[in-house]
N, C-alpha and C positions, 0 to 999 in steps of 0.2 A: 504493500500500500504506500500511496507518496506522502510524504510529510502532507498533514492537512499547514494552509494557510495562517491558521492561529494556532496556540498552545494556551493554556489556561496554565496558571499554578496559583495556590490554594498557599493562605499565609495566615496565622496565627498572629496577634499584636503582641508582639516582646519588644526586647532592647534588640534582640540580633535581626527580626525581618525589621523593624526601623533603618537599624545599622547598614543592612544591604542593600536595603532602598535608595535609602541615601547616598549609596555608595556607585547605585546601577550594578547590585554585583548578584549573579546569582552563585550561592554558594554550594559547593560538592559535599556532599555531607559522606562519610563512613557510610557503607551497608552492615555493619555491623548495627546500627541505631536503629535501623529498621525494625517496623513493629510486628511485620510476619516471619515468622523461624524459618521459614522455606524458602524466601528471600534471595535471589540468588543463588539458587538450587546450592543450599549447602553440603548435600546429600548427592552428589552424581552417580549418573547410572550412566554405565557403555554398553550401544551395542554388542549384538553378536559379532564376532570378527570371524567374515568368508574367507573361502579356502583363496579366492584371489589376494584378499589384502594381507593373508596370513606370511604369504611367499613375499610379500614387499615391505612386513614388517621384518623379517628373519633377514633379508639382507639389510635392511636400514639398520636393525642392532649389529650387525656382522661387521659391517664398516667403521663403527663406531668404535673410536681411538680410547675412548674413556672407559668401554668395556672391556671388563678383565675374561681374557682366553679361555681358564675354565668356565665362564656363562654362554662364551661364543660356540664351545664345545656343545653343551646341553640343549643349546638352539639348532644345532644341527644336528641331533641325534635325537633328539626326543620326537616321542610319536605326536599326531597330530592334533588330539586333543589335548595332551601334554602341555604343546609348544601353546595350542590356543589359550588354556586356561595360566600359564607362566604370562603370556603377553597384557592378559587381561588384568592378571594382579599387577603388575609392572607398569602400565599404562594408565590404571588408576589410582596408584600411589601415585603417577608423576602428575595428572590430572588431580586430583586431589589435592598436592603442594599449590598447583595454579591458582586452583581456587581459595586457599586461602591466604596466598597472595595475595590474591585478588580483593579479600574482604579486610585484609592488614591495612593495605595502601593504596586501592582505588578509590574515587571520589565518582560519588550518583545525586544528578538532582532528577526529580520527577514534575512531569507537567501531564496536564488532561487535554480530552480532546471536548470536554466539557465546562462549564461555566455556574450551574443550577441544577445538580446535583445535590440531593439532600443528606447523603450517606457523607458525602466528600466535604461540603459543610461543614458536618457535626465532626468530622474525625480531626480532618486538616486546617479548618477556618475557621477555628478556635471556638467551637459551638456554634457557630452561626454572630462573632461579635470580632471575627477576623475582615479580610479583603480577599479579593482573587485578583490577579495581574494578568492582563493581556497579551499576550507577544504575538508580534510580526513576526514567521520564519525565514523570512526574504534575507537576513541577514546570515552571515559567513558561519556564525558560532550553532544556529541553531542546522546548519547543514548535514552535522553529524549526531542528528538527534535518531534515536532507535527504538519501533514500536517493540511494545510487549505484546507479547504470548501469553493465551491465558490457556491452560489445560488441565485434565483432569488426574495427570501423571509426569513426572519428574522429564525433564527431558533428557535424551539419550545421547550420547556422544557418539561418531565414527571414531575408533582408532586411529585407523590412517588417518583420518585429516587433521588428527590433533598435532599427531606425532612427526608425520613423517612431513603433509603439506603445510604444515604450522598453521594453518585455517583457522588464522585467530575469528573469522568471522561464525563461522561455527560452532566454537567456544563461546562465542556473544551470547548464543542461545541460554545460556545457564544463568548469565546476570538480568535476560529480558525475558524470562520465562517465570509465570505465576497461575497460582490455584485461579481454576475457571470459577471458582468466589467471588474473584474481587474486578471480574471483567468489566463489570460498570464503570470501574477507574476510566475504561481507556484511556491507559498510561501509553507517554512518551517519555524516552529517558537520555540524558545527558551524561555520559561517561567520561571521566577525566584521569589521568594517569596518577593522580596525589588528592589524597583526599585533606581536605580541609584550608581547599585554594577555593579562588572565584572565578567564573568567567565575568567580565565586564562589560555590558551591553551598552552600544548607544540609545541615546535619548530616545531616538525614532524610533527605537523599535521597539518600546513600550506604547500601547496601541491604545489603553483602557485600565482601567480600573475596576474592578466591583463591590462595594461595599455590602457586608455582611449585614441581616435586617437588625441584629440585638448590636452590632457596632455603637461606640460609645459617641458625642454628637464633638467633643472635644477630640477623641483620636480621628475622627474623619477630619476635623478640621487639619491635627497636625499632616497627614497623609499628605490631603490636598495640599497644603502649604508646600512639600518637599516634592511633590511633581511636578506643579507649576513653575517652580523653579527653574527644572529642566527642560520640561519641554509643555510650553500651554496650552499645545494641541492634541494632551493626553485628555479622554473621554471620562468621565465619571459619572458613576450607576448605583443610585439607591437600591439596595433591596429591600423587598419587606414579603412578607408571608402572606400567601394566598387565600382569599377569604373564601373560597369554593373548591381547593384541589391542593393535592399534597402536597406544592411546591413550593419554589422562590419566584418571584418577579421583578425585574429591575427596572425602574426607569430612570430615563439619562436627566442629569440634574447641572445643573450652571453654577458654577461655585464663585462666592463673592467673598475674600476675605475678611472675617468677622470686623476686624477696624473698617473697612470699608463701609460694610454694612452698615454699621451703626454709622457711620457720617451721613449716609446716604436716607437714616430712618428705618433701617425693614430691620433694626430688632433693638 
């Protein structure tokens, strides 16, 4: 699927979404903070390994300078189940170290393809008293954004592509792969090689705003204050709860800085 046009991301009011806001940064956070245990398939599972990629893993270990002779010996002597189920424990130990690599020192931020989501709200939008942000994907940083998989079963690894084609895209599957639970997300995701950096977004490509309906009337206003700043052709959207249907409603609202305001009379 192509990157949709927009991404939403979902923000709680602290000091640290203040902090990034202000800063234009979206931050990579640990998957280890992650609030699902499956997260990143912390658990991998490999394919079967066929009798073709069985012969191209046996010479890819054979050539291999760091293998020591008596294992090179046992790979060429062992029966074929043998040699399958030795490749398979060997493949995910090495597959296994990757992954927790991965969860030490990678850096993931998460966006939606959604906006008024009531689940996404109450988990990410600090009960409904947080914001949602807007993005343009038109720009360079969100080019390497990567949809999630949602299924019913861990995802599987090829051997060969891990090992022998380095298929890191392949391996992507593990970090963008989630329980068919939480598909409502439709999640996209930002992967960075160090966790606990920013990327740094221009102004333009904050598109909108969405205000949460229990939002406090003084954090909308500091909000407002710190985007107009940057850029005063960002959109800002009340919500408030649906008096006939489960959901949120937004309508786009005109922001007048309170000092203004009051010069002006409207409060």
């Amino acid at each position: 699927m192509a990157i949709p046009d927009y991404v939403y991301k979902y923000e709680s009011v602290n000091t640290y979404s203040l902090k990034n806001l202000k800063a234009q940064a979206i931050y990579m956070a640990s998957p280890l903070s992650f609030n699902d245990p499956f997260d990143c398939a912390l658990h991998t599972v490999m394919k079967e390994i066929s009798d073709g990629d069985l012969e191209r893993l046996v010479s890819f270990y054979v050539e291999q300078e760091d293998v020591p002779d008596p294992v090179k010996k046992q790979f060429l002597s062992a029966s074929k189940d043998g040699l399958k189920a030795m490749l398979s424990k060997a493949s995910k130990s090495a597959i296994d170290h990757t992954v927790q690599q991965f969860l030490d020192l990678r850096g993931v931020s998460c966006f939606s393809e959604k906006k008024d989501d009531l689940l996404m709200w109450a988990h990410y939008g600090g009960c409904y008293r947080g914001f949602c942000l807007e993005f343009r994907t038109g720009f360079e940083m969100f080019n390497k954004l990567m949809q999630v998989n949602y299924s019913p079963e861990l995802p599987r690894l090829d051997v060969a592509a891990c090992l022998i084609e380095k298929d890191f895209d392949h391996m992507a599957k593990l970090y963008c792969t989630k329980s068919i639970n939480w598909q409502y997300e439709q999640e996209w995701r930002l992967i960075h090689q160090k966790a606990g950096t920013s990327y740094i977004y221009p102004p333009e490509a904050l598109k909108g705003i969405y205000f949460g309906p229990n939002i406090e009337d003084e954090m909308m206003e500091i909000l407002c204050l710190i985007i107009q700043g940057q850029n005063p052709q960002v959109e800002f959207w009340r919500g408030h709860l649906s008096k006939s249907e489960f959901k949120v409603e937004f309508a786009k609202v005109d922001y007048t800085p309170h000092v203004k305001a009051k010069e002006m009379g409207l409060v």
